[in-house]
C-alpha positions as CSV (number, residue, x, y, z in Angstrom):
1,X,95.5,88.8,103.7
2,X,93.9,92.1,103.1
3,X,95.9,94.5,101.2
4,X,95.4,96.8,103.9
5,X,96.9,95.0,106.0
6,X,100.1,94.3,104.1
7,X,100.6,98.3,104.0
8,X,100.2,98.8,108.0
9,X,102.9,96.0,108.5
10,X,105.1,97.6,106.0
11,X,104.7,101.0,107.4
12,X,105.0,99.8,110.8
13,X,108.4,97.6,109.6
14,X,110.1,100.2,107.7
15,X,109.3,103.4,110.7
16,X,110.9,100.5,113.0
17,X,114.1,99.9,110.7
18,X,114.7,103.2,110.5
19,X,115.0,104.2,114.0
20,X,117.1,101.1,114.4
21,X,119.4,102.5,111.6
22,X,119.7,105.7,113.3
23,X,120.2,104.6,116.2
24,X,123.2,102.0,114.9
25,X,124.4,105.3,113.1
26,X,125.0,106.9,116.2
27,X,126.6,104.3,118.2
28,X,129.0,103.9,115.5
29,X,129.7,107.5,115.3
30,X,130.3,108.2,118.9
């Protein structure tokens, strides 16, 4: 696996978690 590669997964994983985690965030604080 390219090094490259490994970075746009990460990227890609951690710009998905975090709109999960906002989005848990407000459920729980509605």
């Amino acid at each position: 696996m390219e090094i490259k590669n490994i970075f746009k997964i990460y990227f890609v994983y951690v710009i998905y978690n975090q709109e999960v985690t906002e989005t848990m965030f407000a459920i729980m604080l509605s």
